[in-house]
C-alpha positions in Angstrom: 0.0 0.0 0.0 1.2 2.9 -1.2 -0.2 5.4 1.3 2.2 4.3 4.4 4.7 6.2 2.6 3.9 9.5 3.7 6.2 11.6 0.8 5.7 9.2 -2.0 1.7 9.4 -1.2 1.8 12.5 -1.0 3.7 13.2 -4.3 1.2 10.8 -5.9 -1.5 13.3 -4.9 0.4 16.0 -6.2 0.8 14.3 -9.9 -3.1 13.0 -10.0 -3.6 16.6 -9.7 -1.7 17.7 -12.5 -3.7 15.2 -14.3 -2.6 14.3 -18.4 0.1 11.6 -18.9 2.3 11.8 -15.6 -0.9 11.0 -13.3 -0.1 7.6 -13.0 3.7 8.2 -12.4 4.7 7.3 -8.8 1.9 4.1 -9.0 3.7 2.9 -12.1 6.9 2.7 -10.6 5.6 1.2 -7.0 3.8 -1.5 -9.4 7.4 -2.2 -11.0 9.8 -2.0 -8.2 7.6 -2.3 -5.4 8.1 -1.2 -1.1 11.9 -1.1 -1.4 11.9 1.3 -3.8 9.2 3.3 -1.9 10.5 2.9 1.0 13.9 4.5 0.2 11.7 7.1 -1.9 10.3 8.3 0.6 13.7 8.6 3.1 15.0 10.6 0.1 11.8 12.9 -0.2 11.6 13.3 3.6 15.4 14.8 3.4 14.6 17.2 0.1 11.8 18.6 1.8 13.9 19.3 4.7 16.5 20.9 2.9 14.8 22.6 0.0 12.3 24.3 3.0 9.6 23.8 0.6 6.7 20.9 -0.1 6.5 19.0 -3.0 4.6 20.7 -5.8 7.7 22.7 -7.6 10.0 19.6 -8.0 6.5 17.7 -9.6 6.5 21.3 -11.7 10.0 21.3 -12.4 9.8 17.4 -13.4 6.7 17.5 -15.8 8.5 20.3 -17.9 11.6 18.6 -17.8 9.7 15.3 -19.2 7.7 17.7 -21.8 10.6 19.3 -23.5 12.5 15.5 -23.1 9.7 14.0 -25.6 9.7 17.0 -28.0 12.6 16.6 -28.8 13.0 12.6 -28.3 10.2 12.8 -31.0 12.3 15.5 -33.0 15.1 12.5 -33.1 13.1 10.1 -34.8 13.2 12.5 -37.8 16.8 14.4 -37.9 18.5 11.1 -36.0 20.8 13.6 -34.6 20.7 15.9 -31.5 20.1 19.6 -31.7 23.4 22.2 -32.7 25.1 23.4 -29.6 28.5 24.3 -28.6 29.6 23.7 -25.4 29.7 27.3 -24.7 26.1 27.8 -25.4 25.4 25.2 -23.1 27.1 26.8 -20.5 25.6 30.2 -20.9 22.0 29.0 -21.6 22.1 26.0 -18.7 24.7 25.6 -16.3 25.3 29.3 -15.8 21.5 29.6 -15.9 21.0 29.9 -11.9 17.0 29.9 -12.2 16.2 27.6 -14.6 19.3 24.9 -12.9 17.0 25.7 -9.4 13.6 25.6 -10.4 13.9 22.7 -13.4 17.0 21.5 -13.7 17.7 19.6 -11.0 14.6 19.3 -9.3 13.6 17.7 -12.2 16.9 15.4 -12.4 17.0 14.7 -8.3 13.6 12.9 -8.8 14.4 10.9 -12.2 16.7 9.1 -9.7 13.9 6.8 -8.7 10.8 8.0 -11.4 12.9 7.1 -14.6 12.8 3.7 -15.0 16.8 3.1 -16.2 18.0 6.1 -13.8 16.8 3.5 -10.7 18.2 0.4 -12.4 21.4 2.3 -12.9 21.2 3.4 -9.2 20.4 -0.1 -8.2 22.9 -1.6 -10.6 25.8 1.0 -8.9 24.9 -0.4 -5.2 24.8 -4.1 -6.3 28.1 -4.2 -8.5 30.5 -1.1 -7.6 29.4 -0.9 -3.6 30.9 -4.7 -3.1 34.2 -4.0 -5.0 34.8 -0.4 -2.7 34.1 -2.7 0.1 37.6 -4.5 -0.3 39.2 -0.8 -0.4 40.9 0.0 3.0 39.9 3.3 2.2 38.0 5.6 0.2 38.6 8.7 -1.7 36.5 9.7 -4.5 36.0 12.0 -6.7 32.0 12.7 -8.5 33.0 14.5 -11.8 30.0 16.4 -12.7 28.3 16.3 -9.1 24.8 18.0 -10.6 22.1 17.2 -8.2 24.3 15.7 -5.7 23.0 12.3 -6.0 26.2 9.9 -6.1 28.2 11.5 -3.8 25.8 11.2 -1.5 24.9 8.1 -1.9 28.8 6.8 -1.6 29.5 9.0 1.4 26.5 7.6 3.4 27.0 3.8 2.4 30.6 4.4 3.5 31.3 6.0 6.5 35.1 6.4 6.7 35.1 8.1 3.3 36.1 11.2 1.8 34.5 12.7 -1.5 35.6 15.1 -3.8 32.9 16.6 -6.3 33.7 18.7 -9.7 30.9 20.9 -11.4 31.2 24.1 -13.3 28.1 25.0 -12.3 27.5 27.2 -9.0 23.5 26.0 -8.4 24.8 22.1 -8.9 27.4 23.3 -6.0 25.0 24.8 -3.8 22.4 22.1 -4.4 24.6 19.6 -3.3 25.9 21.1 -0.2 22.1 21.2 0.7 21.9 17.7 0.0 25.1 16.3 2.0 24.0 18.5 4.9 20.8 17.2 5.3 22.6 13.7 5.7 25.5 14.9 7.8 27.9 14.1 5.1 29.5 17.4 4.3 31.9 17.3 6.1 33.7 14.4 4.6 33.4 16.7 1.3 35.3 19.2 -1.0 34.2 20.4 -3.8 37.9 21.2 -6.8 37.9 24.4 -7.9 39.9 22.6 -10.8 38.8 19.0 -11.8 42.3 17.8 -12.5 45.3 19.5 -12.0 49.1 18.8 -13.2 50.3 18.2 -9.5 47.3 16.7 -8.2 47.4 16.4 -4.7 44.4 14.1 -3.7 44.8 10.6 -4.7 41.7 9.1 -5.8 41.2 5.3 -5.8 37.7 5.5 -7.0 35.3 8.1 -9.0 31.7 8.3 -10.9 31.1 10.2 -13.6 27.5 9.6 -14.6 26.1 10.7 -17.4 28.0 13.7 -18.2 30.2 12.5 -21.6 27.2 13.6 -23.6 27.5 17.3 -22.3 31.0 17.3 -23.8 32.7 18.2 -27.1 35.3 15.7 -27.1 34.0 13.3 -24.1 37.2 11.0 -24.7 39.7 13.6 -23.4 37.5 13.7 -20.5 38.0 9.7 -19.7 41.8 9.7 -20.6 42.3 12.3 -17.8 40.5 10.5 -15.2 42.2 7.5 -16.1 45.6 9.7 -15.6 44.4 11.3 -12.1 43.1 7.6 -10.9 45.4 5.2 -8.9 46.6 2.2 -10.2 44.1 -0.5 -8.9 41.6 2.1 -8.6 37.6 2.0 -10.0 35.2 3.5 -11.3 31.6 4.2 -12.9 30.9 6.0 -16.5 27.8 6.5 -17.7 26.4 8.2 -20.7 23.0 8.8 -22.1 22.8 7.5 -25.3 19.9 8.1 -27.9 18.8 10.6 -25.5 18.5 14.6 -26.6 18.6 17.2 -24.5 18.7 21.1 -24.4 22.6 20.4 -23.2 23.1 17.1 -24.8 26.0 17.8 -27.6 27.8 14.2 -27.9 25.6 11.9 -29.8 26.3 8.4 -28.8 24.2 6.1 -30.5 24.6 2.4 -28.7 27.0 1.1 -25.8 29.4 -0.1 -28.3 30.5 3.7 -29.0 31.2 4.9 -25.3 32.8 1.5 -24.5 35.8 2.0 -27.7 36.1 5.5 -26.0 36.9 3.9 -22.3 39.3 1.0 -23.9 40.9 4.1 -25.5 41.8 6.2 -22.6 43.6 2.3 -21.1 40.8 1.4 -19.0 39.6 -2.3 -18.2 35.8 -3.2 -18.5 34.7 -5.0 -15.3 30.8 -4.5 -15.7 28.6 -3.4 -18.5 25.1 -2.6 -19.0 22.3 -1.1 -20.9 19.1 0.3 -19.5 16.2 1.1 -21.7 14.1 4.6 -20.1 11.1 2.6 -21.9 10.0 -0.4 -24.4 10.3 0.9 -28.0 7.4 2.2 -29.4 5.5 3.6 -26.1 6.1 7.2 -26.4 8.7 7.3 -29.6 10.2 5.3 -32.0 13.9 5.6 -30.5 14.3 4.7 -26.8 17.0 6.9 -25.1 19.6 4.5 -22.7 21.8 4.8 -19.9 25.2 3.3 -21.0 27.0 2.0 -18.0 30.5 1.2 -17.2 31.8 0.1 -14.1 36.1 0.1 -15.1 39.4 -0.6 -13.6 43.0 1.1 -14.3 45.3 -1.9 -13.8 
């Protein structure tokens, strides 16, 4: 039953009243993934209203326009097979620099596909089951989240491990702030520093593990990226990379188109593939003819 979970009930109220297509959102998923997903749902909810000061509504807001634009142009796809023109600079300006519109859509909107998009849970899920066991032979733990955005990850590693220390990257200044927020309201922060500088020449922090989740598709030239994590990493150490794929987006400027392409791009850059997967945001044919993808990596430098 659904209504012993006081946030997730309560959010499910606030999508029936929005009505249309999303209605049937949080039942959908509670259906699929049942009380242990709601269960943690609601843990997570209970914290973001706590540190957002605010009830649920605007996230539900933020997340149905999110969702909108995501199918227009998911449908725009099917006919051009190729992501909207923009530089990296553009995206800068018009997104990550964009204080209001990261706040009040952004990543609101992304902080709740963590558990309402169907592959963003199985990725989460996937992360915990396969990555979590092999930090769990680490003596310790120093990460780095490269392209923090909402926060998610490194908060997630810092409160499965307790002894840890986190570093995040993230050019924008709302992604920053949001993710204080979120590492304060689970007594984290303090095992966290956010770089000024992702990577630097004389790098003084010696990472032995990292995430980067879905951020090569934000990039010009995503493979430069992985080559200097693999550079920064410790020998031994692991990781997780993730990249949408089939998946446009107002910031999306790297167009992979299966798992084979961001997999060549890892091997490149002299990692090792310990884990891969593929997971589908929906069956083909539901909503559009392509079906955006999370491919996931989890890697090793030898």
């Amino acid at each position: 039953m659904i209504e012993k979970y006081k946030y997730v009930n309560s959010l499910d109220d606030i999508f029936l009243s929005h009505g249309g297509m999303f209605k049937g959102t949080i039942k959908k998923q509670f259906k699929e993934f049942g009380n242990a997903w709601a269960e943690e749902f609601n843990e997570t909810l209970n914290a973001y209203v706590t540190y957002v000061n605010s009830d649920l509504s605007e996230p539900v807001r933020a997340y149905v326009n999110f969702c909108l634009e995501a199918m227009r142009l998911q449908k725009q796809f099917d006919d051009i097979k190729d992501y909207p023109k923009i530089s990296y600079s553009e995206a800068c300006s018009t997104v990550y620099k964009n204080y209001q519109y990261m706040t009040k859509v952004y990543l609101p909107a992304l902080y709740l596909t963590h558990f309402l998009w169907r592959h963003h849970y199985l990725l989460k899920k996937w992360i915990e089951n396969k990555f979590f066991p092999l930090l769990k032979e680490k003596k310790t733990i120093t990460f780095c989240d490269i392209g923090i955005g909402t926060g998610f990850y490194s908060n997630k590693l810092l409160s499965a491990f307790k002894e840890s220390e986190g570093y995040g990257f993230d050019i924008s200044d709302a992604s920053i702030d949001h993710t204080k927020k979120v590492l304060a309201s689970s007594g984290c922060l303090n095992r966290y520093n956010i770089l000024d500088k992702m990577f630097t020449e004389n790098n003084e922090v010696d990472f032995n593990c990292f995430v980067c989740i879905e951020l090569l598709e934000h990039l010009e030239h995503p493979e430069q990226l992985i080559k200097e994590i693999y550079s920064q990493l410790a020998h031994g150490g692991v990781g997780v990379i993730s990249a949408a794929v089939n998946a446009p987006n107002r910031d999306h400027i790297y167009l992979y188109r299966n798992n084979d392409e961001v997999r060549q791009q890892i091997l490149n850059s002299g990692f090792l593939v310990k884990f891969e997967q593929k997971f589908d945001a929906y069956e083909k044919g539901i909503f559009t003819q392509s079906v955006p993808s999370s491919a996931s990596f989890i890697v090793k430098k030898a």
